[in-house]
C-alpha positions as CSV (number, residue, x, y, z in Angstrom):
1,X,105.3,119.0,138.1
2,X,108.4,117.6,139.3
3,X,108.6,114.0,140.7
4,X,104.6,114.3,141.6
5,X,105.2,117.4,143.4
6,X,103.4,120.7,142.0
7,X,105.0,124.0,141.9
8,X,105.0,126.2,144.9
9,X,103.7,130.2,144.4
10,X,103.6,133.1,146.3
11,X,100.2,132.6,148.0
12,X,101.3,129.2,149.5
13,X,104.5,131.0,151.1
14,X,102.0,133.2,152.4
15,X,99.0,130.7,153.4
16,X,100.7,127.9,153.7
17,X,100.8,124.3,151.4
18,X,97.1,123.0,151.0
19,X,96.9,120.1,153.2
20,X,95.9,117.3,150.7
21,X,99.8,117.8,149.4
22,X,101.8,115.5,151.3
23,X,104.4,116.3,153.7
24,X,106.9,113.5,152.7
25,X,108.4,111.0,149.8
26,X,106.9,108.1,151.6
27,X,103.7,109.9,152.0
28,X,103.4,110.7,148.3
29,X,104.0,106.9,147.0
30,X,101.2,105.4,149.9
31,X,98.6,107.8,148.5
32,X,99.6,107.3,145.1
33,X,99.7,103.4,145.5
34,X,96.4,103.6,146.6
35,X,94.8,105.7,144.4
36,X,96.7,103.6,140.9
37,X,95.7,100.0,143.2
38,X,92.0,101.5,142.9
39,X,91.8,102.4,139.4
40,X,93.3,99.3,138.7
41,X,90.5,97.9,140.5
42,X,88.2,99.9,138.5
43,X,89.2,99.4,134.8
44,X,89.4,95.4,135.7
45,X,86.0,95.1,136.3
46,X,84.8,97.9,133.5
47,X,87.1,95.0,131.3
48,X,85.0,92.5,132.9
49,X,81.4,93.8,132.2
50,X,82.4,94.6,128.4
51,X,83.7,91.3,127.8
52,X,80.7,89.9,129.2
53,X,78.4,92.3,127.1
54,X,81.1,91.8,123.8
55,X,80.0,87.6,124.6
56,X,76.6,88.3,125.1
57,X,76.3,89.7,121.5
58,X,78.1,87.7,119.8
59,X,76.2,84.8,121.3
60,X,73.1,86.3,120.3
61,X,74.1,86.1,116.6
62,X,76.5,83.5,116.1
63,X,74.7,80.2,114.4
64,X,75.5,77.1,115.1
65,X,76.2,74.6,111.8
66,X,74.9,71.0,111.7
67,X,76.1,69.3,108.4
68,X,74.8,65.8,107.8
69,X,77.1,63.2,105.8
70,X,77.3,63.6,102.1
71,X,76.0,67.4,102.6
72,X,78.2,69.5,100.2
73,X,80.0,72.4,101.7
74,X,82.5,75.3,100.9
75,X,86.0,75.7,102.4
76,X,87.1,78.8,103.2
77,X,90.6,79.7,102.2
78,X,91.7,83.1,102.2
79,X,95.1,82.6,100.5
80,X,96.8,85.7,98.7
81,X,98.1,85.3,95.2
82,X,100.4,87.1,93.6
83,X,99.5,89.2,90.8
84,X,95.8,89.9,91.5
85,X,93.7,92.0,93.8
86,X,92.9,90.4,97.0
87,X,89.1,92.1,95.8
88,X,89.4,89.6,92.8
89,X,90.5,87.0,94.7
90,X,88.3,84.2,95.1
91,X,88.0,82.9,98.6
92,X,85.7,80.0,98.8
93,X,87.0,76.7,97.6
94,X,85.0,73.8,96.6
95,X,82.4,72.1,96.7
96,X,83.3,69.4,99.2
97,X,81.8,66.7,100.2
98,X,81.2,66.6,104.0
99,X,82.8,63.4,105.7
100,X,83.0,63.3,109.5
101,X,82.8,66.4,112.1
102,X,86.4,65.9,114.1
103,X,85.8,68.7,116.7
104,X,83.6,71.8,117.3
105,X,85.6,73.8,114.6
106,X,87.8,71.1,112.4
107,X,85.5,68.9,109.8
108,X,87.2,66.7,107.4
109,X,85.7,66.8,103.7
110,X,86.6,64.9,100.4
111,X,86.9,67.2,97.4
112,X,84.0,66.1,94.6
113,X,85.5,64.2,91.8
114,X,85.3,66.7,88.9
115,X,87.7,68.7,91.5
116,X,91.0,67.9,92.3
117,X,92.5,67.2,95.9
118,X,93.5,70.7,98.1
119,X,92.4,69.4,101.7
């Protein structure tokens, strides 16, 4: 193929080009426009409808957490240190004492007093 256009043989010499294959340039990019403006179309809403299933999943597992004042709670803190295996690595900091909710995903906490301050 050569700029969109496919090879020409010996039985089209004699039978002539197909008539899907267009006649000109212009002709080619039109049809070709089209046809890429309707796949486009296409794959956008096949993005659309596996988002929305990808949501409706997630939805159907995610929990929602409600921590009360003076509930003790866990920050998560996945920090690599040098020298040992991420594996080995411990994660979870804490406990913390839970202090005031400041949006749907920040909290504030105040570290217990046997711990000292990393918040």
């Amino acid at each position: 193929m050569l700029f969109g256009r496919t090879l020409r043989l010996p039985c089209d010499i004699l039978f002539g080009r197909p008539s899907e294959t267009p006649s000109s340039a212009k002709e080619y990019m039109k049809n070709l426009e089209a046809r890429l403006g309707s796949v486009h179309a296409f794959a956008r809403e096949r993005i659309k409808l596996t988002n929305e299933r990808m949501k409706t999943r997630y939805d159907s597992r995610a929990t929602d957490h409600h921590f009360k004042e003076g509930d003790l709670v866990c920050m998560y803190n996945p920090k690599r240190r040098r020298g040992l295996s991420p594996k080995l690595q411990h994660n979870w900091e804490g406990p913390y004492t839970f202090v005031k909710k400041l949006n749907d995903v920040v909290y504030r906490g105040r570290p217990m007093p046997s711990q000292k301050s990393s918040i």
